[in-house]
C-alpha positions as CSV (number, residue, x, y, z in Angstrom):
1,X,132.6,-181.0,-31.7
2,X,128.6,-180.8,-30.5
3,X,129.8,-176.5,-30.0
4,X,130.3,-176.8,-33.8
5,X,127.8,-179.1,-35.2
6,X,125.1,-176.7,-33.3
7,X,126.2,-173.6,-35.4
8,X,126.5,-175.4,-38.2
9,X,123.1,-176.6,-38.0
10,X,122.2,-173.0,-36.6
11,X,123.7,-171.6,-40.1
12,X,122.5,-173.8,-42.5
13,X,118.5,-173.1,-41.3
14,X,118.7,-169.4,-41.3
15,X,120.4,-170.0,-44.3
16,X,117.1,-172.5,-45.7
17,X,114.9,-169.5,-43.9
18,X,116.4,-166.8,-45.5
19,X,115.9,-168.5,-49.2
20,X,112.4,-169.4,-48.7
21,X,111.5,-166.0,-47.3
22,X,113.2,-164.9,-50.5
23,X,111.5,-166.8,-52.6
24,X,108.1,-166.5,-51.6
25,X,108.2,-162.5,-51.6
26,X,106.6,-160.8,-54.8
27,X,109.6,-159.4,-56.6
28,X,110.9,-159.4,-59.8
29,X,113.7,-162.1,-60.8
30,X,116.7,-160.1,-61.1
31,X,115.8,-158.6,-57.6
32,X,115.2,-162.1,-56.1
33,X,118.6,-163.0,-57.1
34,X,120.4,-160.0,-56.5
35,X,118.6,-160.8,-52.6
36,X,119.8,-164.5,-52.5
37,X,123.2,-163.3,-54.2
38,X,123.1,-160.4,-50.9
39,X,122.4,-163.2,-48.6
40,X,124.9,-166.2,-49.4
41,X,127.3,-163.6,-49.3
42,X,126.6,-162.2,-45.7
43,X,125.9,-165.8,-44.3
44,X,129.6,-167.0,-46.3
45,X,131.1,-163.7,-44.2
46,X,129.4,-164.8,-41.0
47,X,130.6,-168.5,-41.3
48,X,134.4,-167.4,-41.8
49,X,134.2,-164.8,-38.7
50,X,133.1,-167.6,-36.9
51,X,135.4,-170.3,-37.7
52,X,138.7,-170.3,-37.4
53,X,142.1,-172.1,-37.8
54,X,143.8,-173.6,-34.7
55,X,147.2,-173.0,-35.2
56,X,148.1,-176.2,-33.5
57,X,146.3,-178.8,-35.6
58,X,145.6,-176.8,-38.8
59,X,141.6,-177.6,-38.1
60,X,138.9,-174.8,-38.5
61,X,137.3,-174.6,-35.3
62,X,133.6,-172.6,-33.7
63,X,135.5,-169.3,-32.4
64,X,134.6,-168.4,-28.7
């Protein structure tokens, strides 16, 4: 459970980096977006390759 709340935490502030580096960066809106767009779906591909479902109890568990 601490495994799992660590990379959790780990995610969600790259995550909160990667937006505010996006934000701050002198592009036009439709590029920012297409950026934060980019990045939520690389960080939502990360987070399922490194979860996955025990096939005992159904959870989604840290994968080692």
């Amino acid at each position: 459970m601490k495994g799992r709340n660590l990379v959790i935490g780990m995610l969600a502030a790259a995550a909160v980096g990667a937006l505010i580096g996006t934000l701050f960066a002198p592009d036009k809106g439709s590029e920012t977006r297409k950026k934060i767009k980019n990045a939520a779906d690389d960080l939502a591909h990360k987070v399922k390759k490194g979860l996955r479902k025990n096939p005992v109890t159904g959870d989604m568990e840290v994968s080692s």
